[in-house]
Structure formats: C-alpha cells, structure tokens
C-alpha positions as CSV (number, residue, x, y, z in Angstrom):
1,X,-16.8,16.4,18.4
2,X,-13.2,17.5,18.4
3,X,-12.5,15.7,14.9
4,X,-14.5,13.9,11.8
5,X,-12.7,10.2,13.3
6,X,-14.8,11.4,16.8
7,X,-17.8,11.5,14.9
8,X,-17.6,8.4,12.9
9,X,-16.7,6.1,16.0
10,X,-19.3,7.8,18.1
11,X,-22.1,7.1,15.1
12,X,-20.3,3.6,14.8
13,X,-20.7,2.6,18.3
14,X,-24.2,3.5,18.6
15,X,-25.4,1.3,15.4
16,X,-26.2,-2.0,15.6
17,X,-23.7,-3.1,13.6
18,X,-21.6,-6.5,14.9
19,X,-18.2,-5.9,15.3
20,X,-18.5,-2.4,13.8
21,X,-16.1,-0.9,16.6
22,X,-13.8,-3.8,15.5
23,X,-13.4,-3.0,11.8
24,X,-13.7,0.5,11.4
25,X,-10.3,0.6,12.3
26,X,-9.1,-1.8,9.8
27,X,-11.0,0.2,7.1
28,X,-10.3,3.2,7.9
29,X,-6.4,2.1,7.6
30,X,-6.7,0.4,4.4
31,X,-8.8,3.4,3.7
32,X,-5.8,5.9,3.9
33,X,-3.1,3.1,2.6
34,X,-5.2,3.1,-0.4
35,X,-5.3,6.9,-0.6
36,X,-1.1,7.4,-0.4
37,X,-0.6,4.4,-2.8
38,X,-2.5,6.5,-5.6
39,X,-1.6,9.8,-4.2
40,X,2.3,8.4,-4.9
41,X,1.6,7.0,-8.1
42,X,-0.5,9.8,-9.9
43,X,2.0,12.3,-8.5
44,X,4.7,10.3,-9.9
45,X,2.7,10.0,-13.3
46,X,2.8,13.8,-13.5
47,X,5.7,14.4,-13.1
48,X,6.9,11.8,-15.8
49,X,4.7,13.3,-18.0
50,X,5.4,17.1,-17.4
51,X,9.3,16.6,-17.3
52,X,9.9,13.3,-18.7
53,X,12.0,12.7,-15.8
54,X,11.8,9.8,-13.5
55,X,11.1,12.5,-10.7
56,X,13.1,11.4,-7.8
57,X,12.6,14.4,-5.8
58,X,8.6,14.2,-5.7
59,X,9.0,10.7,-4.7
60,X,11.7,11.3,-1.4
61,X,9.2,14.5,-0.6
62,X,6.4,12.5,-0.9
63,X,7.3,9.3,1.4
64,X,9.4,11.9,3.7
65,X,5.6,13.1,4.2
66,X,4.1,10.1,4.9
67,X,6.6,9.2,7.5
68,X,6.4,13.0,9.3
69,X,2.7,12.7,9.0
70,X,2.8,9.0,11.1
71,X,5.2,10.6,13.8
72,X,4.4,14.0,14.4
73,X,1.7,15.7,15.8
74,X,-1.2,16.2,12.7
75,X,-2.3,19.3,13.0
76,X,0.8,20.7,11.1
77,X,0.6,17.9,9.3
78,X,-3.0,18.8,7.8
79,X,-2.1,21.9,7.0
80,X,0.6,20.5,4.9
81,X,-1.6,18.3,3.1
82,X,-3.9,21.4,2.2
83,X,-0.2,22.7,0.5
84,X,0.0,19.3,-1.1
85,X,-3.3,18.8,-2.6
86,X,-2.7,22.6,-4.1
87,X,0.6,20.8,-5.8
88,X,-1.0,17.9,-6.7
89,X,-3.8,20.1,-8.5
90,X,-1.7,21.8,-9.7
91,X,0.8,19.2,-11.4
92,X,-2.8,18.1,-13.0
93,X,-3.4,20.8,-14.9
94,X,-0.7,21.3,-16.0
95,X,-0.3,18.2,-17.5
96,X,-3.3,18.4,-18.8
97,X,-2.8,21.6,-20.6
98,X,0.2,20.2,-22.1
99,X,-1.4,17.1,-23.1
100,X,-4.6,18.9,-24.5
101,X,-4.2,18.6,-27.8
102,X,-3.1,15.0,-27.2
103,X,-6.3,14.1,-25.3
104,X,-8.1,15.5,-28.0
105,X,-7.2,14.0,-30.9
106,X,-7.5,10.8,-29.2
107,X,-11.0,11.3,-28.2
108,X,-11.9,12.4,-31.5
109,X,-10.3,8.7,-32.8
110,X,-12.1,6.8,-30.4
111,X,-15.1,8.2,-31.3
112,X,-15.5,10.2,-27.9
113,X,-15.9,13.5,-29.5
114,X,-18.2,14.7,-32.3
C-alpha cells in the first residue's frame, strides 16, 4: 500500500459492509471538513488569546493552506502540515503558559483542584 487511504479502501472493499465503498468517501470528506473547521477555529482562539488581536494573518495563511493543499500535489503539502501542527502546538502552549495561573485558580473555584 502506497498510502493509509489505499489501505482503508482495500480493507473496506473486502468487508461485508453494504454500500461501504459508497460512504467511505463521504466520511472520510466530512471527516477532514470537520478537522480544518476546528483546526481554523482553535488556531484563531490562540491567537486571540496570546495577542489579543483578531489575528488576520493566521486566518489568510490558514485558508491559503487549505486551498494549496486541495490543488497541488500533497506530498509537499504533508510536509507542510507536519510545520503546521509544530505551530499549532506550539501556539498551545503558549497560551497555556500564559493562561496558567488563570486555569488554576479557576480549577481551584470549581472545585477541580484540591
């Protein structure tokens, strides 16, 4: 198998499953709509959070992304991604570390912490 889609449609077709090679392509695209709909809003979350800014920039690079992702070839493409999930961890953190004291005294009032 050249790819991890090769393998699913190749353990799809062999199951006994109605239809299966019908709908695994409808759920593996709401699948990945799914994934870039909370990708784009936790991203954009961050960055409100970190800068208090509305973060325009994140949100043009992001759906640039998306579109270069649907056109061009995805091997480059993945390797992007790799990049982006490195940002997007990243951007977590960080918010995280400058929330911290936040979070915590918010779990201590909801009774979350002892």
């Amino acid at each position: 198998f050249n790819t991890g889609m090769d393998l699913i449609t190749e353990v799809v077709r062999k199951s006994n499953i109605p239809c299966a090679d019908a709908i695994l392509p409808w759920l593996i695209f709401m699948f990945a709509l799914s994934t870039v709909i909370c990708w784009y809003y936790y991203g954009a979350e961050c960055i409100k959070a970190i800068s208090g800014k509305d973060g325009i920039l994140y949100k043009v690079l992001f759906l640039a992304s998306v579109f270069l992702g649907a056109v061009f070839n995805p091997k480059p493409i993945i390797y992007f991604v790799d990049y982006i999930l490195l940002f997007m961890t990243s951007i977590t953190l960080f918010t995280l570390k400058k929330n911290s004291e936040r979070i915590v005294l918010l779990s201590e009032k909801n009774g979350l912490l002892k």
